[in-house]
N, CA, C and O of each residue as an XYZ file, in Angstrom:
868
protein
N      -0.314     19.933     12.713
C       0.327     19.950     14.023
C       1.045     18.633     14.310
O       2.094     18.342     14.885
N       0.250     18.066     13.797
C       0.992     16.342     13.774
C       2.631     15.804     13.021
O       3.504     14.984     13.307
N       2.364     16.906     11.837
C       3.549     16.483     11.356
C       4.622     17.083     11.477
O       5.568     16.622     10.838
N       4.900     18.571     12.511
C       5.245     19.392     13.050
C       5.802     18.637     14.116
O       7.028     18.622     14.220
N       5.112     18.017     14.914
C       5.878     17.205     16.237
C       6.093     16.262     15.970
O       6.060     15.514     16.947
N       6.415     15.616     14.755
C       6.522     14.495     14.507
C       8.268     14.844     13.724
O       9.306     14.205     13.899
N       8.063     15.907     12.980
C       9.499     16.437     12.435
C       9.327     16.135     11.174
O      10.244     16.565     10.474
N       8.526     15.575     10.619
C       8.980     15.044      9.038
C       7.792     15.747      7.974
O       6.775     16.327      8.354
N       8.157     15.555      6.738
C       7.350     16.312      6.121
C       6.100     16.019      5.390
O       5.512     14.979      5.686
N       5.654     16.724      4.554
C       4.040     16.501      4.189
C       4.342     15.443      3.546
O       3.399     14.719      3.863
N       5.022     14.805      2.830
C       5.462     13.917      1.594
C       5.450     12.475      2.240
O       4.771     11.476      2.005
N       6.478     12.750      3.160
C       6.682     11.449      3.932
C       5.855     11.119      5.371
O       6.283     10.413      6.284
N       4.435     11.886      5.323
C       3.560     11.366      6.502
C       2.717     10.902      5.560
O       2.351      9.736      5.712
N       2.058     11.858      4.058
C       1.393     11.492      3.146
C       1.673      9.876      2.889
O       0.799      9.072      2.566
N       2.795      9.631      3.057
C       3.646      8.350      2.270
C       3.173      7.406      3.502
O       2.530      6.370      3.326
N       3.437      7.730      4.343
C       2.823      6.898      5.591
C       1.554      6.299      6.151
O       1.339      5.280      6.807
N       0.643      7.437      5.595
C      -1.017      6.972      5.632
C      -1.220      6.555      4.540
O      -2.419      6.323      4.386
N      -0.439      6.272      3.414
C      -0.874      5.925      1.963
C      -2.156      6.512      1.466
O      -3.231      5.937      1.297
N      -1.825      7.841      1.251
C      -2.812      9.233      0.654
C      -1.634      9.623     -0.197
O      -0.583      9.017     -0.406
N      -2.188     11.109     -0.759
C      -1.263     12.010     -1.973
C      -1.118     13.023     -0.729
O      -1.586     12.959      0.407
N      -0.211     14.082     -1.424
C      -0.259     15.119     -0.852
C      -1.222     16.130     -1.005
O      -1.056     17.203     -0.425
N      -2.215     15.928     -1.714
C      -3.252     17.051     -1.875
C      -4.298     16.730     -0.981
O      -4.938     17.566     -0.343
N      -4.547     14.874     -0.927
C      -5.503     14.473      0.060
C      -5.383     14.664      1.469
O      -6.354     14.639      2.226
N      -3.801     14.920      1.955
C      -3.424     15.298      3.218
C      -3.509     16.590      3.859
O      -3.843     17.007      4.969
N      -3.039     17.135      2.640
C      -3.314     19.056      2.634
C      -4.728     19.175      2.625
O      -4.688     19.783      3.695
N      -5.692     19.145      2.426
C      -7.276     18.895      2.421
C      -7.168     18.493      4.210
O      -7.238     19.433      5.002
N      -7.022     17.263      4.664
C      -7.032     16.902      6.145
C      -6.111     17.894      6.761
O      -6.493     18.371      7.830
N      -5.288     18.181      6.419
C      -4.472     19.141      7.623
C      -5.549     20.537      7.652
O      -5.664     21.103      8.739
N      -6.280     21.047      6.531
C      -6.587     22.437      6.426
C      -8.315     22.261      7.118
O      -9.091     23.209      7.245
N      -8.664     20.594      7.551
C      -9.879     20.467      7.740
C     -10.981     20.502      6.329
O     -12.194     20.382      6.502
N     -10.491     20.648      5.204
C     -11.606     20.829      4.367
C     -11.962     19.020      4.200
O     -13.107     18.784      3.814
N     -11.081     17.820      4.458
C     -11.291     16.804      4.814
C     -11.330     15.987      6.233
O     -10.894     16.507      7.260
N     -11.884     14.671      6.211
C     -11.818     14.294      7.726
C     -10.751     12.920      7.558
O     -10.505     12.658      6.380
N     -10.216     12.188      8.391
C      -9.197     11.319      8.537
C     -10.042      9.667      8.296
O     -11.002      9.527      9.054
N      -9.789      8.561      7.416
C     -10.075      7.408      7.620
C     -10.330      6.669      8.557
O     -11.281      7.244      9.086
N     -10.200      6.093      8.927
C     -10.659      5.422      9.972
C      -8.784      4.626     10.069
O      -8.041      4.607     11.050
N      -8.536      4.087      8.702
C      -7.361      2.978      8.346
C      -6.079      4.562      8.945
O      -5.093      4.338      9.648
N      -6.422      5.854      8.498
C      -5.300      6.662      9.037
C      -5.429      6.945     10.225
O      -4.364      7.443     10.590
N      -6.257      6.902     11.173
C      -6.512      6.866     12.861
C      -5.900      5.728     13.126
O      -5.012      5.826     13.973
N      -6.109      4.543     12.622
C      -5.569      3.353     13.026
C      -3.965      3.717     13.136
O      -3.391      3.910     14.208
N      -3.382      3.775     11.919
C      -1.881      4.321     11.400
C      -1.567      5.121     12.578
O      -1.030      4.574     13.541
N      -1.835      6.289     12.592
C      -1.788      7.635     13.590
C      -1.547      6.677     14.978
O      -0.472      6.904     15.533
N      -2.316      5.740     15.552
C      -2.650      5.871     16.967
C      -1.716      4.939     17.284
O      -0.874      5.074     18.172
N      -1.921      3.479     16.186
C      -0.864      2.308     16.307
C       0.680      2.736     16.160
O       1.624      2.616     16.940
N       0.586      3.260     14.918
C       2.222      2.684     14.770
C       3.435      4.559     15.272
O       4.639      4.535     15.531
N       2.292      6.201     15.231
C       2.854      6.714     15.620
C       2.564      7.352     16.843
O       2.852      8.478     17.249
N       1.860      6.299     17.420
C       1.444      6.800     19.034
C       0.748      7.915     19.426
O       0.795      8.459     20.529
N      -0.073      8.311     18.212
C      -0.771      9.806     18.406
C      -1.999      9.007     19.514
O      -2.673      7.979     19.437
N      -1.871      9.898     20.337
C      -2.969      9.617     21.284
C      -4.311      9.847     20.759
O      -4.564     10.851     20.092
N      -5.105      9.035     21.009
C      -6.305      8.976     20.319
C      -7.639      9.669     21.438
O      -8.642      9.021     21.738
N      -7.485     10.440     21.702
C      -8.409     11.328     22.679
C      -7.713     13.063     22.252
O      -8.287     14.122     22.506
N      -6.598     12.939     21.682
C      -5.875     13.934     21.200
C      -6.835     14.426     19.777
O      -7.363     15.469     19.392
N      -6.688     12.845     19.222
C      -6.915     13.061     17.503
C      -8.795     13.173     17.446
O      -9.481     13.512     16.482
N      -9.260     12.753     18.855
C     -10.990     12.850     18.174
C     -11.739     14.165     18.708
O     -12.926     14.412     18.495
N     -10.474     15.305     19.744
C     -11.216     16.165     20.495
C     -10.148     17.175     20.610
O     -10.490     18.228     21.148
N      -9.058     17.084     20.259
C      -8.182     18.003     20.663
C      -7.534     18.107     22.260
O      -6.613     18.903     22.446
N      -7.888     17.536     23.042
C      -7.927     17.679     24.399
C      -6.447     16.221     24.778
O      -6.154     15.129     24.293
N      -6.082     16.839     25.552
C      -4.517     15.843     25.461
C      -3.473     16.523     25.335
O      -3.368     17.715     25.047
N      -2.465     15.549     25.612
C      -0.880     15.821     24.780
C      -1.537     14.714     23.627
O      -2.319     13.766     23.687
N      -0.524     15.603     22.228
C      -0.460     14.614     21.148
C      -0.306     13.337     21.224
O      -0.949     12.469     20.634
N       0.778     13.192     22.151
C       1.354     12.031     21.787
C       1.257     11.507     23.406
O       1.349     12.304     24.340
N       0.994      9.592     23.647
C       0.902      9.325     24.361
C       2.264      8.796     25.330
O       2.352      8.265     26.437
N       2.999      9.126     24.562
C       4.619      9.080     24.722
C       5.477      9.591     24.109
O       5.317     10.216     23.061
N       6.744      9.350     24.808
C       7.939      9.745     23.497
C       7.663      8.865     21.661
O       7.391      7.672     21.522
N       7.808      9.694     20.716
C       7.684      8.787     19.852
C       9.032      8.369     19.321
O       9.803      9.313     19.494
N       9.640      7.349     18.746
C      10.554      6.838     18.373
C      10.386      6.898     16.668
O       9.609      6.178     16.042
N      11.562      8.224     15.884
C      11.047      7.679     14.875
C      12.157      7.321     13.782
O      12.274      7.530     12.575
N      13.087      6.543     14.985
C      13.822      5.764     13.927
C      13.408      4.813     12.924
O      13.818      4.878     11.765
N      12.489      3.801     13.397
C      11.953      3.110     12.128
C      11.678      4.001     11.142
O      12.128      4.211     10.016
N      10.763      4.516     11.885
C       9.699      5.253     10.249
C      11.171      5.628      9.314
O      11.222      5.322      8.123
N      12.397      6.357     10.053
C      13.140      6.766      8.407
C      14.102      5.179      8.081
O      14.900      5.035      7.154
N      13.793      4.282      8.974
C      14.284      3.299      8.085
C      13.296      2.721      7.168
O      13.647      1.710      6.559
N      12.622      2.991      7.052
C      11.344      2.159      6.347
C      11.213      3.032      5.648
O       9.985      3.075      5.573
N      11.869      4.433      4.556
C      12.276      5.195      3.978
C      12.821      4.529      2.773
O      13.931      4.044      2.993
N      12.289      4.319      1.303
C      13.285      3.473      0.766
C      14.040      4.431      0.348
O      13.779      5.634      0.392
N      15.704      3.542     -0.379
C      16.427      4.548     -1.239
C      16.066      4.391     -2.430
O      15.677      3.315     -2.884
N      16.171      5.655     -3.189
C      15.709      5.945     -4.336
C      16.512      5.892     -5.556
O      17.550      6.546     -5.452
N      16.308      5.180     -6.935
C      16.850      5.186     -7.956
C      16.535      6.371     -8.678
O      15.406      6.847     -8.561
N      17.727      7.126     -9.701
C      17.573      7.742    -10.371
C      17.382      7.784    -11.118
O      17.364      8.930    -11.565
N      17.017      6.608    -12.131
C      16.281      6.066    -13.289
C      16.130      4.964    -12.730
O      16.817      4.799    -11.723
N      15.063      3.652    -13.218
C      14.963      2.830    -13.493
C      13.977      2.179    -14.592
O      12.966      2.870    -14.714
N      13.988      1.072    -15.405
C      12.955      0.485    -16.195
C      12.446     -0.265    -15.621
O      13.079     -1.310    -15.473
N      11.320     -0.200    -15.102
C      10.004     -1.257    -14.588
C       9.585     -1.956    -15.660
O       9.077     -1.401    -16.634
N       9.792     -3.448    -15.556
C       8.969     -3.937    -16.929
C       7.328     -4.021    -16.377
O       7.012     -4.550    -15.311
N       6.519     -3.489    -17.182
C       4.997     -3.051    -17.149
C       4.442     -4.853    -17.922
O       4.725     -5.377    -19.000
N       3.612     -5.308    -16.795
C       3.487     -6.913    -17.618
C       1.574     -6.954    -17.920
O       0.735     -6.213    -17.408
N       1.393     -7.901    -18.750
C      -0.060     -8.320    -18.709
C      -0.559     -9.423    -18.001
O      -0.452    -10.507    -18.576
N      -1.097     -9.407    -16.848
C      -1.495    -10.443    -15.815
C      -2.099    -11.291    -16.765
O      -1.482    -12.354    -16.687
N      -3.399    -11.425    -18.029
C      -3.582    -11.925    -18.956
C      -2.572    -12.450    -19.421
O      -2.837    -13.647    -19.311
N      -1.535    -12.372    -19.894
C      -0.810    -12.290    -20.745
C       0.665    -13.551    -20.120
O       1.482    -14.166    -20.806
N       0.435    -13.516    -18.239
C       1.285    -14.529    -17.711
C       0.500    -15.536    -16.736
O       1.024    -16.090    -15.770
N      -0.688    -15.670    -17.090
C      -1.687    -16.682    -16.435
C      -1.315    -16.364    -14.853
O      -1.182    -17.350    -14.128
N      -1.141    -15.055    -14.275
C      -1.341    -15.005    -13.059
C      -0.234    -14.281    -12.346
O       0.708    -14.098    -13.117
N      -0.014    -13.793    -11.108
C       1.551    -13.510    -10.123
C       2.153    -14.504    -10.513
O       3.135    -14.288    -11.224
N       1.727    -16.201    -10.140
C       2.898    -16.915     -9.874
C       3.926    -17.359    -10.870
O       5.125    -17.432    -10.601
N       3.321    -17.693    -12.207
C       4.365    -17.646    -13.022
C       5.369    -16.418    -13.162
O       6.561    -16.438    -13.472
N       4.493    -15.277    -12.824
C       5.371    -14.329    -12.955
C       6.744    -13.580    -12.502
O       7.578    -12.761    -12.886
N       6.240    -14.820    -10.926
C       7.597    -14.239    -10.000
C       7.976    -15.283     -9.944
O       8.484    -15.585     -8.864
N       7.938    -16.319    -10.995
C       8.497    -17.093    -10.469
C      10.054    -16.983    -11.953
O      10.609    -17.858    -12.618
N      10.158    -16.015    -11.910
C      11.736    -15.435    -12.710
C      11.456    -16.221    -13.911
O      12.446    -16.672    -14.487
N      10.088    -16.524    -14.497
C      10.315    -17.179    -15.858
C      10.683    -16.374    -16.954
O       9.790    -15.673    -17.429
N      11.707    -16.329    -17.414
C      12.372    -16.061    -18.727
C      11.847    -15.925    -20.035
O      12.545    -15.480    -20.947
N      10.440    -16.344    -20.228
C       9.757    -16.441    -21.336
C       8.656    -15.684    -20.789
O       7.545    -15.958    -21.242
N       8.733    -14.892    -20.009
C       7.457    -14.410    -19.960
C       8.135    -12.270    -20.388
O       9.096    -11.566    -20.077
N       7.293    -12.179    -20.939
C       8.019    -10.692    -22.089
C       7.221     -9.772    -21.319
O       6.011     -9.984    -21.249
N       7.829     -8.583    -20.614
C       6.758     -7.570    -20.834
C       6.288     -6.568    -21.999
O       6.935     -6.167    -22.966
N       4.961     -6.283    -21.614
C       4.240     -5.757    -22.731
C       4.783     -4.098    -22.821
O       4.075     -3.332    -23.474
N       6.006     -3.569    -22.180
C       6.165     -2.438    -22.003
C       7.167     -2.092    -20.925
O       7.067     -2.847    -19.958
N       8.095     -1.176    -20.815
C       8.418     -0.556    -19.728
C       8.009      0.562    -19.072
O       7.121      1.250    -19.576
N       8.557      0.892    -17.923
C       7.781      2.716    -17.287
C       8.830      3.358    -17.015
O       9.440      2.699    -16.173
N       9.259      4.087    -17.212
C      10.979      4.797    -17.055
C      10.262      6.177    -16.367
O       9.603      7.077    -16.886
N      10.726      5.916    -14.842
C      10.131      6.814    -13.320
C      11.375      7.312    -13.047
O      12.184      6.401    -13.219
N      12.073      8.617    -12.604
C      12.983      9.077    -11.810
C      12.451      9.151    -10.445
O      11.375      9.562    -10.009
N      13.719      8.531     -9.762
C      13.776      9.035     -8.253
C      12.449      7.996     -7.578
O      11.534      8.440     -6.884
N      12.616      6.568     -7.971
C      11.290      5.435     -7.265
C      12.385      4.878     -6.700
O      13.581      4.937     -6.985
N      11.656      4.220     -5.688
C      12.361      2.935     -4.758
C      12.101      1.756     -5.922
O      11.163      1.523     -6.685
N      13.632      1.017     -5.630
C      13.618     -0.488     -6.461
C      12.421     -1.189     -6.464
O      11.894     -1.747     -5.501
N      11.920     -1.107     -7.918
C      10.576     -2.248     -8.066
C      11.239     -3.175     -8.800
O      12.262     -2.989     -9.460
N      10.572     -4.266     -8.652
C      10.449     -5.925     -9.521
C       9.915     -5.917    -10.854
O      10.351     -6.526    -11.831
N       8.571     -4.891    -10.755
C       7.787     -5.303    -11.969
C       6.115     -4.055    -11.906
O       6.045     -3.290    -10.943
N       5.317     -4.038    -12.656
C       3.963     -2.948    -12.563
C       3.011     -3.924    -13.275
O       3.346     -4.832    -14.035
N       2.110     -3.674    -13.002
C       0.765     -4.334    -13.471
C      -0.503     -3.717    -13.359
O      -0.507     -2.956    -12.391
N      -1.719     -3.746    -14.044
C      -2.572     -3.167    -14.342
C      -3.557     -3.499    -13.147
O      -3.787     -4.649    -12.773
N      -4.160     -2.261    -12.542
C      -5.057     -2.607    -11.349
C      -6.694     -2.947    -12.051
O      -7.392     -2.225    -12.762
N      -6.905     -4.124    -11.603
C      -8.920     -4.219    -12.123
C      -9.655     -4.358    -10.602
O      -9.451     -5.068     -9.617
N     -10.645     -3.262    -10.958
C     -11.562     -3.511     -9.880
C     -11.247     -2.254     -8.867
O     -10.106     -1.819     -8.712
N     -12.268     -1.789     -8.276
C     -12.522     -1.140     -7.341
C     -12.374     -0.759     -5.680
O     -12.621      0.229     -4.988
N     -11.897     -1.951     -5.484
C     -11.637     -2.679     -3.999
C     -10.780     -1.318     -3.370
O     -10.970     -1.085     -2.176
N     -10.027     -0.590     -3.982
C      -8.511      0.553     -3.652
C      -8.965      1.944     -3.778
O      -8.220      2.888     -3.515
N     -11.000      2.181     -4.447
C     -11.200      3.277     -4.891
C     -11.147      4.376     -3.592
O     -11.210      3.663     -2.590
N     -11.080      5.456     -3.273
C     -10.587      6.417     -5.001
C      -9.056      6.700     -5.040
O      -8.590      7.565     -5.782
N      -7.987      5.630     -3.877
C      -6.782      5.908     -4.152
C      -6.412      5.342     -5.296
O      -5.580      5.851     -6.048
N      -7.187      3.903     -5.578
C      -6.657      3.211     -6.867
C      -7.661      3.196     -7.344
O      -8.633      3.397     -6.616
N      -7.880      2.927     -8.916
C      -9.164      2.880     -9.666
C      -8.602      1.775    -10.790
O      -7.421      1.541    -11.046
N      -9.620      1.250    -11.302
C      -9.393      0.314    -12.193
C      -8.436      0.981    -13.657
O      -8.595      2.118    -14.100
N      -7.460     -0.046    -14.210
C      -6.859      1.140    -14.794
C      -5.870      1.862    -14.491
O      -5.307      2.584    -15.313
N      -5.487      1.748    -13.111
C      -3.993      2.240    -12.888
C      -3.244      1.413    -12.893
O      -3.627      0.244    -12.932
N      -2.201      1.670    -12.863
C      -0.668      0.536    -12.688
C      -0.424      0.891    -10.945
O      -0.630      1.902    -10.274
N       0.116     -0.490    -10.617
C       0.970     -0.305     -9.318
C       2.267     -1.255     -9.898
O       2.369     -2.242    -10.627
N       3.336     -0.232     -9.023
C       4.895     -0.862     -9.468
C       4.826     -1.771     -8.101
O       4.063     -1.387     -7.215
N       5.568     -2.917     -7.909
C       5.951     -3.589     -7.200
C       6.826     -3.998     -6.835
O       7.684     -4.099     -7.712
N       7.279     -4.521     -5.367
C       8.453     -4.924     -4.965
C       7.922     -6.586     -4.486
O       7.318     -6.855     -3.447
N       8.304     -7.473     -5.467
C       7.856     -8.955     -4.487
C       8.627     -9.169     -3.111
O       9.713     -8.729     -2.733
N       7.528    -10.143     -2.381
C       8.459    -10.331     -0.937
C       7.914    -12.380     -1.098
O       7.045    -13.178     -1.450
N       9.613    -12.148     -0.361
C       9.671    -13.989     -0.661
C       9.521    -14.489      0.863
O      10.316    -15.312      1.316
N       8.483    -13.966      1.627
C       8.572    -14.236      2.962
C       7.725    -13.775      3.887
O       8.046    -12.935      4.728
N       6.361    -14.405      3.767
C       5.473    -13.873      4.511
C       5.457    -12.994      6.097
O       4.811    -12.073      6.598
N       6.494    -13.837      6.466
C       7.065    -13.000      8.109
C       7.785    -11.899      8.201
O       8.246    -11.497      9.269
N       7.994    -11.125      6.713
C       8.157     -9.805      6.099
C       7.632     -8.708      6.067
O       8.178     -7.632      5.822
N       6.252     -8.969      6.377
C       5.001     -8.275      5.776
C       5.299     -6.730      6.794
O       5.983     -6.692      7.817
N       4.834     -5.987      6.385
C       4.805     -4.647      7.296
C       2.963     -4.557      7.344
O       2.302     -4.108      6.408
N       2.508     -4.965      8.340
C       1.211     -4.991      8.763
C       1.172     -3.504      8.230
O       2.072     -2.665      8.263
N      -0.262     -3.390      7.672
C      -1.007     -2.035      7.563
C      -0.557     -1.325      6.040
O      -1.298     -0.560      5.423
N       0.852     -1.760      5.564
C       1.091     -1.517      4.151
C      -0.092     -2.477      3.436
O      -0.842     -3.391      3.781
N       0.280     -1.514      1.934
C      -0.420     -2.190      0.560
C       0.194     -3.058      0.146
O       1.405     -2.879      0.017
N      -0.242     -4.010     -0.129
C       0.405     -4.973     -0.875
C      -0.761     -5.643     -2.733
O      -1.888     -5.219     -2.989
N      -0.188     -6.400     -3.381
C      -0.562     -7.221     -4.627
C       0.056     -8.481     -4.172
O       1.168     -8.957     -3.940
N      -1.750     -8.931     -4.149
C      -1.474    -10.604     -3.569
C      -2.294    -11.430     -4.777
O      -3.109    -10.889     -5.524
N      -1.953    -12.713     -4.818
C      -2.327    -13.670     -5.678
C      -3.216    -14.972     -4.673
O      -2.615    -15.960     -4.250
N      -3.992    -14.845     -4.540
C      -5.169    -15.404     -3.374
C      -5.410    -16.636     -4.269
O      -5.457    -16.424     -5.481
N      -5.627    -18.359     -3.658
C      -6.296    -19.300     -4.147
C      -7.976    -19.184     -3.642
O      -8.213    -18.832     -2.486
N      -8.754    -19.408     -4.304
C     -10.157    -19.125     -3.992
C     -11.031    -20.587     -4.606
O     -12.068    -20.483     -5.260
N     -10.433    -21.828     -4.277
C     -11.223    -22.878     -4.850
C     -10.717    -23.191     -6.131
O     -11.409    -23.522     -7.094
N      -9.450    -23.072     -6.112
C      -8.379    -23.568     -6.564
C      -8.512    -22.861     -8.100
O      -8.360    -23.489     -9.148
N      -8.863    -21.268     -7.992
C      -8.840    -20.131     -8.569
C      -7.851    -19.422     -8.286
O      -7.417    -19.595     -7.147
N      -7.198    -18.487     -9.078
C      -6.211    -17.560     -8.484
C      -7.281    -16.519     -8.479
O      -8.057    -16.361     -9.421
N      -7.292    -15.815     -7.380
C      -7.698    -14.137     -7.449
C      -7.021    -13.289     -6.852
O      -6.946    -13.314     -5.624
N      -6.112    -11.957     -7.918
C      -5.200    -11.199     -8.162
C      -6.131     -9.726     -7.181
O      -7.240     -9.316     -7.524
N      -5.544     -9.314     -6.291
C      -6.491     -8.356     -6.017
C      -5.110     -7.292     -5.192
O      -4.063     -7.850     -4.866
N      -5.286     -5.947     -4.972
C      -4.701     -4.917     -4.189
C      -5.033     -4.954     -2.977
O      -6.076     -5.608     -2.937
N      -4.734     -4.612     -1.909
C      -5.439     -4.583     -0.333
C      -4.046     -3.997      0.355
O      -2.898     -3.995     -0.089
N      -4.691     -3.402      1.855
C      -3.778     -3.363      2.754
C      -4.093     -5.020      3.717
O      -4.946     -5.879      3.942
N      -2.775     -4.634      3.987
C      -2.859     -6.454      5.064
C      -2.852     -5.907      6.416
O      -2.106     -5.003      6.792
N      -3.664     -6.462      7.074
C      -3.416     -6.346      8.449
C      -3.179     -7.924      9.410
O      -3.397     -9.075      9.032
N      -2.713     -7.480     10.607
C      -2.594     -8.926     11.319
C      -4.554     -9.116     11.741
O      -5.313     -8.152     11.841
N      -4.892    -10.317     11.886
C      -6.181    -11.045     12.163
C      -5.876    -11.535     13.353
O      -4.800    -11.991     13.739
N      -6.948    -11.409     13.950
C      -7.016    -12.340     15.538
C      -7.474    -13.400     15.549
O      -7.589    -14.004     16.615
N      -7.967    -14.070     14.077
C      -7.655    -15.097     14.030
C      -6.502    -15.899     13.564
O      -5.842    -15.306     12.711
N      -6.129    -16.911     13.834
C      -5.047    -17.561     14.156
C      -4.709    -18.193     12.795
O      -5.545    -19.024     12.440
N      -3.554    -17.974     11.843
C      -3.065    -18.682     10.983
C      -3.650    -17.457      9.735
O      -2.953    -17.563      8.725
N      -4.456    -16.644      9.629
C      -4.989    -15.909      8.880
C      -4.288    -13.982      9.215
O      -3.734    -13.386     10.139
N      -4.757    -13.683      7.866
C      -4.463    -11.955      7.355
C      -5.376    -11.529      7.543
O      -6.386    -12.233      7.570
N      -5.428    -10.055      7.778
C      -7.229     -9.591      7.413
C      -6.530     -8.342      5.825
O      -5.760     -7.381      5.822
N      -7.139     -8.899      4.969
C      -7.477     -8.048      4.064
C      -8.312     -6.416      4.136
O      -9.492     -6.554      4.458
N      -8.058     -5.519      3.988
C      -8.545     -4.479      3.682
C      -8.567     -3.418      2.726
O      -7.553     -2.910      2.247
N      -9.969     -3.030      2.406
C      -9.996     -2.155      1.141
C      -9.962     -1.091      1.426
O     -10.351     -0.897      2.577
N      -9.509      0.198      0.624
C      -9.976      1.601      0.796
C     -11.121      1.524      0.865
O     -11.693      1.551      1.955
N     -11.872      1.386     -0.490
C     -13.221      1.600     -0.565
C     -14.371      0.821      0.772
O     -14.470     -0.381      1.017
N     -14.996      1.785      1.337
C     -15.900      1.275      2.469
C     -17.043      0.459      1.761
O     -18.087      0.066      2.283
N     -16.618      0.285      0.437
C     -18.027     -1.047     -0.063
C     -17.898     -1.972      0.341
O     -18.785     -2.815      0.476
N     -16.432     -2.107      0.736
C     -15.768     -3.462      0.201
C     -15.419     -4.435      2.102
O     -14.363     -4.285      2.716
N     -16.276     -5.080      2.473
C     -15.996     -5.692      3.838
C     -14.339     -6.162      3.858
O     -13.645     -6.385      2.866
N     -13.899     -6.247      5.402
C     -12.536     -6.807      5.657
C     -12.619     -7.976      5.190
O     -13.718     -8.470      5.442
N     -11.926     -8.657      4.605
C     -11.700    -10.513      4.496
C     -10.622    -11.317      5.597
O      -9.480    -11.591      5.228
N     -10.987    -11.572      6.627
C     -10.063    -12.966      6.735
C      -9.573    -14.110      5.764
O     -10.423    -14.894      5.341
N      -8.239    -14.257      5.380
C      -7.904    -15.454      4.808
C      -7.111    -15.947      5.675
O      -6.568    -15.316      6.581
N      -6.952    -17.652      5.332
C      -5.650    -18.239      5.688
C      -4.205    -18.141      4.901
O      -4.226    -18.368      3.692
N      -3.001    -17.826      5.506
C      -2.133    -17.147      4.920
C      -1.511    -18.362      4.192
O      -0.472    -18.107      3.583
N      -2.037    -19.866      4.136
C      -1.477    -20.647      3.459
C      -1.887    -20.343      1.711
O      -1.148    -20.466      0.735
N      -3.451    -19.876      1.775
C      -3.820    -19.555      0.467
C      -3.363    -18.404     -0.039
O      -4.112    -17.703     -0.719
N      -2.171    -18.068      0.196
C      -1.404    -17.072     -0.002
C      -0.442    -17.476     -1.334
O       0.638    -17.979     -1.023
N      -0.735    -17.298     -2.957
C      -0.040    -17.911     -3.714
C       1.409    -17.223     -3.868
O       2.475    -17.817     -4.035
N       1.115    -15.255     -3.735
C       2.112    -14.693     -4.110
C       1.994    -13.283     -3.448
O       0.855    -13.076     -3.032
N       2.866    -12.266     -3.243
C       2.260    -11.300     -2.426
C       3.755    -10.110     -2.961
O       4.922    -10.497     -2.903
N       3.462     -9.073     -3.315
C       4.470     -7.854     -3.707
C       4.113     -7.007     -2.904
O       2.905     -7.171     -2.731
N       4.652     -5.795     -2.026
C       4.980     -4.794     -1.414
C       4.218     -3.574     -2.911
O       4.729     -3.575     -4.031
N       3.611     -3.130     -2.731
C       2.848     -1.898     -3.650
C       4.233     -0.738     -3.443
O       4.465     -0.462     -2.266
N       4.796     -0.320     -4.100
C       5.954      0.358     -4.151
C       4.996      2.441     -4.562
O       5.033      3.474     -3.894
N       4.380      2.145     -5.787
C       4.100      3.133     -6.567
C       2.752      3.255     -7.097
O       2.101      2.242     -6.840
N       2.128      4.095     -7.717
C       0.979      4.078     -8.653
C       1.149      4.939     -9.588
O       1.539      6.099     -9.451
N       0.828      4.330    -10.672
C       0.193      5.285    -11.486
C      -0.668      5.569    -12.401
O      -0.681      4.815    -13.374
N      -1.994      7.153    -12.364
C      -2.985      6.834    -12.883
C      -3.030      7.822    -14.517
O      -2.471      8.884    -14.792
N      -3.520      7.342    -14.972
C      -3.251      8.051    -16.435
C      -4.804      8.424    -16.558
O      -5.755      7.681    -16.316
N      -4.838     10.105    -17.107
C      -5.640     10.908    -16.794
C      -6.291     11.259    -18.364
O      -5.745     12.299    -18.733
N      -7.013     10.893    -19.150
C      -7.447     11.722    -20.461
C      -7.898     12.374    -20.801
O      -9.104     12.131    -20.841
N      -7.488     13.733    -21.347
C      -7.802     14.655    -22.006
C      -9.302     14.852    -22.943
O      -8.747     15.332    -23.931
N     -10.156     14.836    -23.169
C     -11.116     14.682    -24.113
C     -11.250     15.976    -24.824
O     -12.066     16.097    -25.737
């Protein structure tokens, strides 16, 4: 009903709560229930009234919704492109990596029809994204050279200093009420929110894509 008064389709609301379309079709048919991070999405950024979404009782929406952003925030799509696929091993970290060094080779390309412009893909470790991401998938990326860029509530691949450690990790970013800091967030409900300071911010890409490779046995 939501995406009905909203006008747009399963693909591009799916694309919006950062789910698949099978995980959405499951929530629309009720055989699933909604995140907590897609109530947030829903209530913040498309004004679904939230007495609507926990009881049915309401108008949907607590206003007119405006949804010019959302189709600007639509990327355009290439009809081929080569993603060079890199080994985080293999470039001691994000920062050499974006930092346009010339000697650094990827271990592979990914040739995707019809993706929004990525930079580069890299191998996801760790659990923090389960069960949208799992250790073992690739995410394609778009780097951003500008922290005051960020689209609160997107995924991003950040390069975190941790005691003058790099730690490479997936998360959605949200704004923090504390002052000078991000709040990190995982899919997985193991995984607590993190406050950081956004100075320990070494490197940070826009999550464009995934992909998980499935084996046969």
């Amino acid at each position: 009903m939501i995406r009905k008064a909203l006008g747009i389709t399963q693909e591009q609301l799916a694309q919006r709560l950062g789910v698949g379309k099978a995980a959405l079709s499951m929530i629309e048919t009720g055989k699933a229930s909604l995140s907590a991070r897609n109530k947030h999405i829903l209530i913040q950024e498309l004004n679904v009234n939230p007495e609507w979404l926990d009881s049915g009782r309401g108008e949907i929406f607590n206003a007119k919704v405006d949804l010019t952003d959302f189709s600007l925030r639509t990327d355009n799509t290439l009809p081929m492109q080569s993603v060079p696929l890199y080994s985080v091993e293999g470039t001691a970290g994000l920062v050499p990596l974006f930092a346009d060094d010339n000697n650094i080779k990827p271990v592979n390309y990914i040739h995707i029809p019809n993706l929004p412009k990525c930079d580069g893909a890299i191998y996801v470790v760790g659990d923090s994204m389960y069960p949208l991401l799992k250790s073992g998938d690739i995410v394609l990326y778009k780097q951003l050279h500008d922290l005051g860029d960020i689209f609160w509530g997107d995924m991003y691949l950040l390069s975190i200093d941790i005691d003058g450690e790099e730690y490479i990790t997936v998360k959605y970013v949200q704004k923090s009420d504390a002052e000078g800091c991000v709040k990190l967030v995982s899919q997985n409900p193991h995984h607590a929110d993190k406050d950081i300071r956004m100075e320990r911010i070494r490197a940070i890409a826009l999550v464009k894509a995934s992909i998980r490779m499935n084996s046969i046995r």
